[in-house]
Structure formats: C-alpha cells, structure tokens
NUVEX-59183 format. One record per atom (N, C-alpha, C, CB): residue number from 0; atom name; x, y negated, z negated; residue in one letter. Coordinates in Angstrom, 3 decimals, padded with zeros to 6 digits, always signed. Each point is the difference from the previous one (the first is absolute). Glycine has a CB too. Layout:
<nodes>
  num  atomo         x         y         z  residuo
  NUM     CA         X         Y         Z        A
...
</nodes>
This chain:
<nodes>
  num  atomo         x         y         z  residuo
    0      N  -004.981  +023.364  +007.517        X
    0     CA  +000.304  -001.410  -000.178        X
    0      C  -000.613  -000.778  +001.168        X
    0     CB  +002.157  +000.541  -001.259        X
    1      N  -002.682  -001.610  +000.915        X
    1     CA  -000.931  -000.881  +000.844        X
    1      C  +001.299  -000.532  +001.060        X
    1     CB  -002.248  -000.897  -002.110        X
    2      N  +001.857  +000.489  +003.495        X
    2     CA  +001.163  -000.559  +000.758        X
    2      C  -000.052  -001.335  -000.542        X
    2     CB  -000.026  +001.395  +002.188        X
    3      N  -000.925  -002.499  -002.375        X
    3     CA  -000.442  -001.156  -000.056        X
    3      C  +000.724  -000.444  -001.346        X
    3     CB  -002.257  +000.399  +001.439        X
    4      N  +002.144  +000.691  -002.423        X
    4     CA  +000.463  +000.274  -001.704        X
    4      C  +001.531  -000.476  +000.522        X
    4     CB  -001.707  +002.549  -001.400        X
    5      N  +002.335  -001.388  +001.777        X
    5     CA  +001.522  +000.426  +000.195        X
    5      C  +000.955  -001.765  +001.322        X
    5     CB  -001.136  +004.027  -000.121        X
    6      N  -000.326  -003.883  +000.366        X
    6     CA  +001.146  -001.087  +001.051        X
    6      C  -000.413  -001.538  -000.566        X
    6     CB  -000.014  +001.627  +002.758        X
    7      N  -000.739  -002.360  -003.712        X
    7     CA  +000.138  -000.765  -000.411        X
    7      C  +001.036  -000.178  -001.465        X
    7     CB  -002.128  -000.030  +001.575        X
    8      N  +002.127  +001.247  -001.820        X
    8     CA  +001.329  +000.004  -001.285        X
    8      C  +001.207  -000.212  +000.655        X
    8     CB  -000.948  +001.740  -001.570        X
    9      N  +000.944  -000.988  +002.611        X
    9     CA  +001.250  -000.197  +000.614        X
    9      C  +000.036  -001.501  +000.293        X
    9     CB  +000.151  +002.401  +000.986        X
   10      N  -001.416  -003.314  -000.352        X
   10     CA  +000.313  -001.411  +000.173        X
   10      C  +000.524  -000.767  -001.426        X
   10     CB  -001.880  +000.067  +002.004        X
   11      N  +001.021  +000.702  -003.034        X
   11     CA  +000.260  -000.665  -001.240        X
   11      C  +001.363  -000.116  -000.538        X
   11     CB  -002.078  +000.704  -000.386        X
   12      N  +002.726  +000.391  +000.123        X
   12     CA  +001.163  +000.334  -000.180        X
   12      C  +001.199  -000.764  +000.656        X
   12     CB  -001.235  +001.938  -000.362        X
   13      N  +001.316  -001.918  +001.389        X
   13     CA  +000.302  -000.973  +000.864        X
   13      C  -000.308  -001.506  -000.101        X
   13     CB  -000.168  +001.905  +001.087        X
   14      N  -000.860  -002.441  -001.305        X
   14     CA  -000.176  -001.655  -000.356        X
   14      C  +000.456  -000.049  -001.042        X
   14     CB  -001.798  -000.664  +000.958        X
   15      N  +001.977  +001.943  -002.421        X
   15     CA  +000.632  -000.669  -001.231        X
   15      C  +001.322  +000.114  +000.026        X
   15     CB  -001.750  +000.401  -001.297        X
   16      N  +002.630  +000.435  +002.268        X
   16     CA  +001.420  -000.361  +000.122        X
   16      C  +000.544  -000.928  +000.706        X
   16     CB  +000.051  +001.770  -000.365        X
   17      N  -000.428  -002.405  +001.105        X
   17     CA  -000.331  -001.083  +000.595        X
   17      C  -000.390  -001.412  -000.496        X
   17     CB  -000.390  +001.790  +001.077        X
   18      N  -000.243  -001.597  -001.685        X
   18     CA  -000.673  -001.259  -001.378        X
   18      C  +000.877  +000.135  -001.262        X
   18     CB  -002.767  +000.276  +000.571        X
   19      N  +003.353  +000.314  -000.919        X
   19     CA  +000.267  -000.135  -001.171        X
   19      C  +001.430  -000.451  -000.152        X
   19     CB  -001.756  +001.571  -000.474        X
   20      N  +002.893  -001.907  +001.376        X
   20     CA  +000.957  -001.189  -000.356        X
   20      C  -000.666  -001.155  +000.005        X
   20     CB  +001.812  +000.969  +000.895        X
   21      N  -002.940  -001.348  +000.075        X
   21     CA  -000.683  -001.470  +000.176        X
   21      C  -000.685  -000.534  -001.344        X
   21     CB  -000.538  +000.594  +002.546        X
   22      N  -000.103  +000.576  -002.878        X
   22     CA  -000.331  -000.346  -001.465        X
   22      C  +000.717  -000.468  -001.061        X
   22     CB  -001.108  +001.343  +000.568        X
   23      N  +002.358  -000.457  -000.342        X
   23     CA  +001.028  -000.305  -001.220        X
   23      C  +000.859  -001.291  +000.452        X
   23     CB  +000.260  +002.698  -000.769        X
   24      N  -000.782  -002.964  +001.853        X
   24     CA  +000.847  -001.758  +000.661        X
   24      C  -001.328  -000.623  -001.145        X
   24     CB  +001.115  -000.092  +003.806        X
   25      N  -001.789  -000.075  -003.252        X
   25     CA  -001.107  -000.707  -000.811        X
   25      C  +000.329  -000.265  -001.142        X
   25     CB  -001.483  +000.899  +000.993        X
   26      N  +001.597  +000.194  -002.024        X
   26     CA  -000.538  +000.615  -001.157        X
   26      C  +001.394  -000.839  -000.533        X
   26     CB  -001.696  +002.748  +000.402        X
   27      N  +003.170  -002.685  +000.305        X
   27     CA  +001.004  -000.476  -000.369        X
   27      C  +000.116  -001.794  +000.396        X
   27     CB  +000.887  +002.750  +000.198        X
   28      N  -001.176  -003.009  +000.935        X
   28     CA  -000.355  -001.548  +000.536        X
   28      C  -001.029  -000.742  -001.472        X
   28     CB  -000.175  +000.888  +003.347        X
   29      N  -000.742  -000.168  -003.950        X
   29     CA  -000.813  -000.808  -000.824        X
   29      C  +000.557  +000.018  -001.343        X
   29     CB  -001.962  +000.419  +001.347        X
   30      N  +003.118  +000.725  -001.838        X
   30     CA  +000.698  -000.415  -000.988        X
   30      C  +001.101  -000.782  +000.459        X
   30     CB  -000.738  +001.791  -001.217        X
   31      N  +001.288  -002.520  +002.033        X
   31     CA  +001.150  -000.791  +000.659        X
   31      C  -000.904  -001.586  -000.541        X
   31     CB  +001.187  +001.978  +002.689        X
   32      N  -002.493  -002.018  -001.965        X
   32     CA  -000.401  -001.308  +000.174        X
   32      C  -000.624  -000.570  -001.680        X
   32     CB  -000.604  +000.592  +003.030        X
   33      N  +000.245  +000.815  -003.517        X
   33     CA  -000.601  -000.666  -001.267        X
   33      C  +000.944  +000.045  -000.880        X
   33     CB  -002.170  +000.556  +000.286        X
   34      N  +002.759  +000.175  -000.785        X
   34     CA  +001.492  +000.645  -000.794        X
   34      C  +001.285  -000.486  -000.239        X
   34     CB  -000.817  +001.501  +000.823        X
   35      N  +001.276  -001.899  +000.472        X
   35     CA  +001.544  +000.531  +000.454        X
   35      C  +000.723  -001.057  -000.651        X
   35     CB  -000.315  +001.154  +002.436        X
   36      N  -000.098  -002.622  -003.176        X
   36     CA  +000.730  -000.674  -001.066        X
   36      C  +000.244  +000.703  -001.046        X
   36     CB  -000.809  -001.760  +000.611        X
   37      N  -000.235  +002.334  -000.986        X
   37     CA  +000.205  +000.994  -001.102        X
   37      C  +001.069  +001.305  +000.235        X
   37     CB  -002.505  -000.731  -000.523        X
   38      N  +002.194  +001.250  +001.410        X
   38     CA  +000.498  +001.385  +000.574        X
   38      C  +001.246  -000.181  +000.487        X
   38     CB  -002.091  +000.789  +000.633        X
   39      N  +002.957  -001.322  -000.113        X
   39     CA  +000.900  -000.119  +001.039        X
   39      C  +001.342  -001.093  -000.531        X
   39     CB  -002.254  +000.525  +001.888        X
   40      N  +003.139  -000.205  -001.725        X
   40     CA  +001.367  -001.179  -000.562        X
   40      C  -000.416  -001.420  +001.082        X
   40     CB  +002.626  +002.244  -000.569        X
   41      N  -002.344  -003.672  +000.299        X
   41     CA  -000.275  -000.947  +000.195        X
   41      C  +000.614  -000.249  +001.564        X
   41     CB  -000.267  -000.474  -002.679        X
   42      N  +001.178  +000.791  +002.972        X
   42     CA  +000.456  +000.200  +000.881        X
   42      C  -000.731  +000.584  +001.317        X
   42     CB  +001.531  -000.062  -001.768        X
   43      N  -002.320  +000.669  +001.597        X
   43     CA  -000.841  +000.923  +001.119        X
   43      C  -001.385  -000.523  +000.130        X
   43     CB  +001.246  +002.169  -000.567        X
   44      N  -001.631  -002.930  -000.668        X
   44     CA  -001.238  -000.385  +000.434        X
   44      C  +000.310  -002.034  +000.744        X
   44     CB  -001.528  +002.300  -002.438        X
   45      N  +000.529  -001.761  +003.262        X
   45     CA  +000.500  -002.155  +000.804        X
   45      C  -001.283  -000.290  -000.911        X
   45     CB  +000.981  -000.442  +003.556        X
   46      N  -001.372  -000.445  -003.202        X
   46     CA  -000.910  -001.662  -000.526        X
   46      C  -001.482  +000.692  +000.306        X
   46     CB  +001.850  -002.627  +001.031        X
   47      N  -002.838  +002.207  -001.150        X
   47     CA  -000.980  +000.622  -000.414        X
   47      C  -001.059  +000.057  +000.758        X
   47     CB  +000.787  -000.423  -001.755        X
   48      N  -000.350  -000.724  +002.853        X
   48     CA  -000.679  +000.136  +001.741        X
   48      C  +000.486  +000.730  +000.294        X
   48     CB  -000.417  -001.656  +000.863        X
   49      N  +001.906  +001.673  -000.537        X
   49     CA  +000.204  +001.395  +000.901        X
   49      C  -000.383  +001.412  -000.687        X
   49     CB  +002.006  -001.263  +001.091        X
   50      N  -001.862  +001.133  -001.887        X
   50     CA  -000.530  +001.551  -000.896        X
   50      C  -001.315  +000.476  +000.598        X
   50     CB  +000.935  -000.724  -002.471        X
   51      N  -001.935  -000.387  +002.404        X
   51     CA  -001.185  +000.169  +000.023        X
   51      C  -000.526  +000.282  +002.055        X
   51     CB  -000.060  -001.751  -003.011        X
   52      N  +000.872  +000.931  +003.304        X
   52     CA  +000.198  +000.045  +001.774        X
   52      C  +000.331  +001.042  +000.224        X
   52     CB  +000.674  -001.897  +000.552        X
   53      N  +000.511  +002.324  -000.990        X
   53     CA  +000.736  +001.525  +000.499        X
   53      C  -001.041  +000.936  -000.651        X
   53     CB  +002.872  -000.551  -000.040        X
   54      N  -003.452  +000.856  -001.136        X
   54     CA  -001.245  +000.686  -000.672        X
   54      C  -001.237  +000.150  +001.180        X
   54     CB  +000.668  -001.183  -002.585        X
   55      N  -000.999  +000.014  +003.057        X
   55     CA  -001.108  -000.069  +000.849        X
   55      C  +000.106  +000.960  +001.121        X
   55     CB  -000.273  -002.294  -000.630        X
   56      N  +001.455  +001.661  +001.526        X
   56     CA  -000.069  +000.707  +001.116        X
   56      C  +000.434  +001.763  +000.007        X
   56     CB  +000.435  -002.598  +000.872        X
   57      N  +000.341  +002.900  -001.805        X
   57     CA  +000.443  +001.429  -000.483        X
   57      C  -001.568  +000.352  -000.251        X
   57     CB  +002.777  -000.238  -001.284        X
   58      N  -003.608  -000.484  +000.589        X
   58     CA  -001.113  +000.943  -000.389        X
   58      C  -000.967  +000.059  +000.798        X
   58     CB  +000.406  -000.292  -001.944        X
   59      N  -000.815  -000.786  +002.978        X
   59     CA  -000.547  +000.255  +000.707        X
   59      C  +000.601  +000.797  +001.434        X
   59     CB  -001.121  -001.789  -001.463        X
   60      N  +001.969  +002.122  +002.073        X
   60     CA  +000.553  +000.917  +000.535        X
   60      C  -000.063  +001.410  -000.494        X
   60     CB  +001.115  -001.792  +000.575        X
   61      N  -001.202  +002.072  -002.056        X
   61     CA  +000.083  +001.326  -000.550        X
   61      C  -002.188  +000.061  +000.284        X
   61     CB  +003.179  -000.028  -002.445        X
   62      N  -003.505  -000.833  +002.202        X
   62     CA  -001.516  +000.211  -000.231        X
   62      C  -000.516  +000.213  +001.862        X
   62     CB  -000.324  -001.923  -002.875        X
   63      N  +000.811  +001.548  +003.340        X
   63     CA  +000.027  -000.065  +001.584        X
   63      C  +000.055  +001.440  +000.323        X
   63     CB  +001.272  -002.300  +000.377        X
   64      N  -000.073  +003.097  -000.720        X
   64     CA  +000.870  +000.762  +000.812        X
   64      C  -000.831  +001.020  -001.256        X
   64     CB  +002.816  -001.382  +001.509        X
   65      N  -003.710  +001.245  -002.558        X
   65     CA  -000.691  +000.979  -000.801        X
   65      C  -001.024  +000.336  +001.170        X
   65     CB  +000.359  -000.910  -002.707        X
   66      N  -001.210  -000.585  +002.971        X
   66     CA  -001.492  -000.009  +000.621        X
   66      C  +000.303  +000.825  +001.189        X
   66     CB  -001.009  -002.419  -000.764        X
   67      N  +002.117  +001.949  +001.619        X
   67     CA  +000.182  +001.304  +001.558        X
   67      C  -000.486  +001.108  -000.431        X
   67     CB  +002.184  -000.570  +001.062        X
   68      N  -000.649  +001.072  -001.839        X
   68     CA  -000.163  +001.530  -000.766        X
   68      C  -001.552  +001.283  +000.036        X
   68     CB  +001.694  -001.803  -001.754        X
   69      N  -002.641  +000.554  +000.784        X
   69     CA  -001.230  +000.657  -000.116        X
   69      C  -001.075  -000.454  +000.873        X
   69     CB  +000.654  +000.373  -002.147        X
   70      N  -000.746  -001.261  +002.949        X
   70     CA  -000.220  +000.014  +001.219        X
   70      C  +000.238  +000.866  +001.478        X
   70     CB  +000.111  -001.684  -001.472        X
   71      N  +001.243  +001.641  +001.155        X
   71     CA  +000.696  +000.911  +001.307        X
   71      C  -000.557  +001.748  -000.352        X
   71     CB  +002.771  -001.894  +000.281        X
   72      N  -002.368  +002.005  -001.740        X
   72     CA  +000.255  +001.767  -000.165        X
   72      C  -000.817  +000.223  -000.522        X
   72     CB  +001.921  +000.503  -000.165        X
   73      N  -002.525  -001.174  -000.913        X
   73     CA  -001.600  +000.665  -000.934        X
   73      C  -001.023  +000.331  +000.381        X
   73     CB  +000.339  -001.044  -001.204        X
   74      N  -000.420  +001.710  +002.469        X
   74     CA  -001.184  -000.034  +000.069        X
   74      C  -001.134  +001.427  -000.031        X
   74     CB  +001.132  -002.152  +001.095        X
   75      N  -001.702  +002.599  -000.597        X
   75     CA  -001.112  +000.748  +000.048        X
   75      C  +000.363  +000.966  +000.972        X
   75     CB  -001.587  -001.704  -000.686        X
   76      N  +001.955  +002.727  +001.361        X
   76     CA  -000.076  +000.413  +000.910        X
   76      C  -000.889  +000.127  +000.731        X
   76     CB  +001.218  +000.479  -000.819        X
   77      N  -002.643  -000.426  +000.677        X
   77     CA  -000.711  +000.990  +000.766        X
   77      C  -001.108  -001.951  +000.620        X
   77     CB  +000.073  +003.807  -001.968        X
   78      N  +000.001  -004.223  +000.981        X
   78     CA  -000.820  -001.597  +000.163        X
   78      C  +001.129  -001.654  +000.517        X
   78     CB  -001.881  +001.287  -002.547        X
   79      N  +003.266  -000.947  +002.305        X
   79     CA  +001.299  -000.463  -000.291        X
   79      C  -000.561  -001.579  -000.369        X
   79     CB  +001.771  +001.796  +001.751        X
   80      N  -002.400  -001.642  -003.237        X
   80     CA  -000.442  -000.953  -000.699        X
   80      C  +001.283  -000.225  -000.963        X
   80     CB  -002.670  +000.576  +000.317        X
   81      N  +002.645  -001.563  -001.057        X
   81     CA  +001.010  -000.474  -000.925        X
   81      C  -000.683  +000.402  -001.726        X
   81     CB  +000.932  -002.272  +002.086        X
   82      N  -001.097  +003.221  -002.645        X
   82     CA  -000.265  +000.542  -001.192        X
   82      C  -000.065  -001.021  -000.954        X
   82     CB  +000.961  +001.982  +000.615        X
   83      N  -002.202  -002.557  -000.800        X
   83     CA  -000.165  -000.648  -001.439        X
   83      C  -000.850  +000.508  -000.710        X
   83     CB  +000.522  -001.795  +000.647        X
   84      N  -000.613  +001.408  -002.065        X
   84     CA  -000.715  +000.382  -000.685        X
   84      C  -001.240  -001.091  -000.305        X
   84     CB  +002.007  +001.530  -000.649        X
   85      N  -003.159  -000.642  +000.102        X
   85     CA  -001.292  -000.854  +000.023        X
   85      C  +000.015  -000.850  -001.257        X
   85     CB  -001.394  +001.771  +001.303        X
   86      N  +000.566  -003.311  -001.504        X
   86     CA  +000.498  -000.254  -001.287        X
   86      C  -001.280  -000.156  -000.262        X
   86     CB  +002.334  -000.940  -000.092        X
   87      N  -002.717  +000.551  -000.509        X
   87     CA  -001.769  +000.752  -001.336        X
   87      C  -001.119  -000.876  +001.682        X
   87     CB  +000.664  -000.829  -004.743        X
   88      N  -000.116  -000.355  +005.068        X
   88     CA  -001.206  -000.195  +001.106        X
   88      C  +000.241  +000.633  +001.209        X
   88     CB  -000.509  -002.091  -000.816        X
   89      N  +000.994  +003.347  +000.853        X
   89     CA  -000.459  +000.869  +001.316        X
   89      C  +001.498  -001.010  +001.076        X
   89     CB  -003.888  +000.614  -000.422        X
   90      N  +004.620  -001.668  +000.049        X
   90     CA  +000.895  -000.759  +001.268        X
   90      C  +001.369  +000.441  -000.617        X
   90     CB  -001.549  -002.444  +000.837        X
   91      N  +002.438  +002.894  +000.350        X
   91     CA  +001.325  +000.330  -000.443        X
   91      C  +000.841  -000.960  -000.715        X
   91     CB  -000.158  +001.332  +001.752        X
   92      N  +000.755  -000.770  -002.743        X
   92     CA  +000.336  -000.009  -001.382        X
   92      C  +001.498  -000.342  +000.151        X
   92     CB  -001.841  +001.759  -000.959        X
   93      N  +002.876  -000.758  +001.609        X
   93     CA  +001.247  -000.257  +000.259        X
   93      C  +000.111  +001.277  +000.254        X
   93     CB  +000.767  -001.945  -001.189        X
   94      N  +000.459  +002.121  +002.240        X
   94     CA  +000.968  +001.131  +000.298        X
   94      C  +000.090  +001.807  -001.093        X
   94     CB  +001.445  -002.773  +000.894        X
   95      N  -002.574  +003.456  -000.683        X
   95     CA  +000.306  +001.061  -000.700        X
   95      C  +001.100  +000.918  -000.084        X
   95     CB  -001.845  -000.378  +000.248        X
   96      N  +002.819  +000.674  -001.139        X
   96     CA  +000.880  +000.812  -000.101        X
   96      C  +000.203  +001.098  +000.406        X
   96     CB  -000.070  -001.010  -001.151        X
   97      N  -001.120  +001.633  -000.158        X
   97     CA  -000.210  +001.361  +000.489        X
   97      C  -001.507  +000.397  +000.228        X
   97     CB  +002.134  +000.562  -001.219        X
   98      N  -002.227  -000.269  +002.676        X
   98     CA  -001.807  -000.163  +000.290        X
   98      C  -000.046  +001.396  -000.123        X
   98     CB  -000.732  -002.105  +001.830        X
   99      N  -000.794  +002.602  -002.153        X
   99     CA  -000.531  +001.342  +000.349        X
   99      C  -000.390  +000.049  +001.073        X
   99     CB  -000.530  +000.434  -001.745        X
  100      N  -000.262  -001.729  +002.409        X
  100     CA  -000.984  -000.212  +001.231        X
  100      C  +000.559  -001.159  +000.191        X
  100     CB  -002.229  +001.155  -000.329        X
  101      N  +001.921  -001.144  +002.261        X
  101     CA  -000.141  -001.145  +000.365        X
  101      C  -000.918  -001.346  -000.062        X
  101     CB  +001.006  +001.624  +000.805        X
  102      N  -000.803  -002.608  -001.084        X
  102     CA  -000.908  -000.791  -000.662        X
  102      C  -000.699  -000.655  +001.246        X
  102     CB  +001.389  -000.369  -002.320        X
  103      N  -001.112  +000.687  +003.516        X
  103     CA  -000.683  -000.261  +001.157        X
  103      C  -001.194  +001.320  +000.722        X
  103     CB  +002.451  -001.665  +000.252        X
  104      N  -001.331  +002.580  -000.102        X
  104     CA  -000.901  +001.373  +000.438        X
  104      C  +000.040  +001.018  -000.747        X
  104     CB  +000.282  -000.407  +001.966        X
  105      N  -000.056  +000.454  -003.209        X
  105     CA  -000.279  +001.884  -000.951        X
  105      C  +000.976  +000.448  +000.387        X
  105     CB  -002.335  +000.859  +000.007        X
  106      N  +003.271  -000.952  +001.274        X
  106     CA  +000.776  +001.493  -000.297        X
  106      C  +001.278  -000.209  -000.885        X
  106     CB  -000.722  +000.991  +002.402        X
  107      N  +000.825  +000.360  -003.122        X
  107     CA  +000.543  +000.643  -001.118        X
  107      C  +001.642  -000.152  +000.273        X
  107     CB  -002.226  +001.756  -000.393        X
  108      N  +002.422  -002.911  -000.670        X
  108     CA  +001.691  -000.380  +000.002        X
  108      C  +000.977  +000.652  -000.712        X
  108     CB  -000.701  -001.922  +000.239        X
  109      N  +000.037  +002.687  -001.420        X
  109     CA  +001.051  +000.822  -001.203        X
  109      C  -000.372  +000.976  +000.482        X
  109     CB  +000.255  -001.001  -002.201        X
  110      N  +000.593  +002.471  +001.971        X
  110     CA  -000.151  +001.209  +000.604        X
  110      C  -001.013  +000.801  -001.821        X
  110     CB  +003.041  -000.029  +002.506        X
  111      N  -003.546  +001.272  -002.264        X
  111     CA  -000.638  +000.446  -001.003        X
  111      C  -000.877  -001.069  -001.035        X
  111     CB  +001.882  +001.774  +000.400        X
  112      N  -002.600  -002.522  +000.044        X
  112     CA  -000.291  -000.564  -000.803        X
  112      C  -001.528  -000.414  -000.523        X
  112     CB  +002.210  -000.309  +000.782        X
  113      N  -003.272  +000.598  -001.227        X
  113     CA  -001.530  -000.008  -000.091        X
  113      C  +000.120  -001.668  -000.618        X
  113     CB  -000.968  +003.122  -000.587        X
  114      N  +000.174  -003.782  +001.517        X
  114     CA  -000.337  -000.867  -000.747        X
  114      C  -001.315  -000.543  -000.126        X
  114     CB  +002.007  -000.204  +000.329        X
  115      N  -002.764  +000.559  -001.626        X
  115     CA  -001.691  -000.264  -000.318        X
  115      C  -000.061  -000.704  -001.190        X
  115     CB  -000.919  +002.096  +000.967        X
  116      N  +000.249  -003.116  -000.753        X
  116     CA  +000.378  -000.542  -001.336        X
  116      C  -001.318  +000.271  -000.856        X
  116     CB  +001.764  -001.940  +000.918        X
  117      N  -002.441  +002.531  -000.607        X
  117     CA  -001.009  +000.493  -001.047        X
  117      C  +000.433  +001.938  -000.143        X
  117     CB  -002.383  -002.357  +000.890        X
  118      N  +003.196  +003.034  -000.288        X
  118     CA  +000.342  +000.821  -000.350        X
  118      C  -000.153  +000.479  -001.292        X
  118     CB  +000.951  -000.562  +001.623        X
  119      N  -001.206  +001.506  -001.792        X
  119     CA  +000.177  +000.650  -002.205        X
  119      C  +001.676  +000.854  +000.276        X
  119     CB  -003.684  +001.234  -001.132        X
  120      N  +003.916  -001.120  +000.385        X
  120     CA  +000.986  +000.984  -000.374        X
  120      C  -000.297  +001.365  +000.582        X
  120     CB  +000.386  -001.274  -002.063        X
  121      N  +000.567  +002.166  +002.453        X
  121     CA  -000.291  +001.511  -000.143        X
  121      C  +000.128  +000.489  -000.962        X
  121     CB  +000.443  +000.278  +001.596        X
  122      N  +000.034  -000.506  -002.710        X
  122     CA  +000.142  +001.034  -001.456        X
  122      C  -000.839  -000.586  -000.807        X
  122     CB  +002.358  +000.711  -000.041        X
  123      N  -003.354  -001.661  -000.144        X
  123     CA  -001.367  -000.280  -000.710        X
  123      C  -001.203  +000.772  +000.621        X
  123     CB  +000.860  -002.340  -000.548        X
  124      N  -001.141  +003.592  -000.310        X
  124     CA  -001.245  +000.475  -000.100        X
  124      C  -000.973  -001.040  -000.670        X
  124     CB  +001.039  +002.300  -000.049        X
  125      N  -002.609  -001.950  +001.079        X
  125     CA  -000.955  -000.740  -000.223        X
  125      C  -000.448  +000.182  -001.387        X
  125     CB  -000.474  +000.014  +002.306        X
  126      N  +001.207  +001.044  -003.058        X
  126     CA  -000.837  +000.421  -001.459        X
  126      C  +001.130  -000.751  -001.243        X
  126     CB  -001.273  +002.963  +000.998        X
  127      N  +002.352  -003.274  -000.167        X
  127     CA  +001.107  -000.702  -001.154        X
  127      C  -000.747  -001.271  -000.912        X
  127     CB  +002.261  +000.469  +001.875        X
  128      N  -002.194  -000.475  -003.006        X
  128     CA  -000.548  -000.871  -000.940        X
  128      C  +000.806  -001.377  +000.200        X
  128     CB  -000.696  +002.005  -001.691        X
  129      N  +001.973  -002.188  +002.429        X
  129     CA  +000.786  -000.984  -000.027        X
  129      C  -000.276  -000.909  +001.691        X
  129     CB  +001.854  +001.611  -002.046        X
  130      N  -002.328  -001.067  +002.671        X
  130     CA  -000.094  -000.250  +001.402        X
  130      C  -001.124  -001.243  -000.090        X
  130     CB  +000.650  +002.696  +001.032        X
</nodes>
C-alpha cells in the first residue's frame, strides 16, 4: 500500500465526517427557506424576511465552515495541494471526491488502483471478433 495512497484516505475520511452534519445544515436550511410554509405548522414559520435572513446566514456559515473543511483537510500529501478535478479546458473544475491522482503532482491517492485511460481490458484477446 502506497504511504501517499493510505494517508490521504485517511485525510479523506476524516473531511467527510466532518463535512457531513454541515451539509445536512445546508441541505436542511434550504428546505426551511424555500418550503417551510408548506412544510411546517404556521406557528414555527415567522414572516418571510426573517425566514429568508435566518436562511442566509445559517447557509452561509454552513458553506463557510464546508470551504475550511476542504481547505484545511483535503489535501494531497506529498504536494499538500487542495484536489480538484480537471474540467474539459485543462482549469480546475471543483473539489474531487474520489481522486486516483493528484491533480497537481501524480502522486497516487486510491490504494490498488491502474489508472490508463487508453488501457484495453485483460480478458480481450487480440483474435476476439467482439473486441
């Protein structure tokens, strides 16, 4: 097992337990602000500034306390770059999940893993009629 492999999962693993109540603040803050007349007894929801005020700052605090997260912990070990992915013009794309490579220096983020993208298969013989 690669060290570079093994100790950025471990960062990974770690930023998604970490991230993932903030998300579900989010994920729950944006059904409150768009919803919650619908969703909620009359009583609990106020007037439609404050809805939208209290919405704001809840979501931008959850989007805040996301950006640290993968800032602080996502990163690269061996380059301690912040892992994005490439988007068709060669300029980072957004925050990769699950990287094979570092999108700064090559080294190898998933453990066992070949990645060629012109690779063939190993079980297609060159004589297979289907290949």
């Amino acid at each position: 097992m690669d060290d570079s492999a093994s100790l950025f999962q471990q960062r990974r693993r770690y930023t998604l337990r970490k991230a993932w109540p903030w998300g579900l603040l989010l994920m729950v803050d944006f059904v409150y602000v768009l919803h919650s007349p619908d969703l909620l007894p009359a009583r609990w929801v106020a007037d439609e500034a404050t809805r939208v005020i209290v919405g704001l700052v809840v979501g931008c605090i959850a989007i805040l306390r996301l950006t640290y997260l993968i800032y602080r912990c996502y990163r690269c070990p061996v380059c301690n770059a912040v892992v994005f992915s490439r988007g068709g013009s060669g300029h980072p794309g957004g925050v990769d999940l699950d990287p094979v490579r570092c999108s700064n220096c090559g080294a190898p983020l998933k453990q066992g893993t070949v990645h060629h993208r012109l690779q063939r298969p190993v079980w297609r013989d060159d004589n297979d009629p289907e290949a």
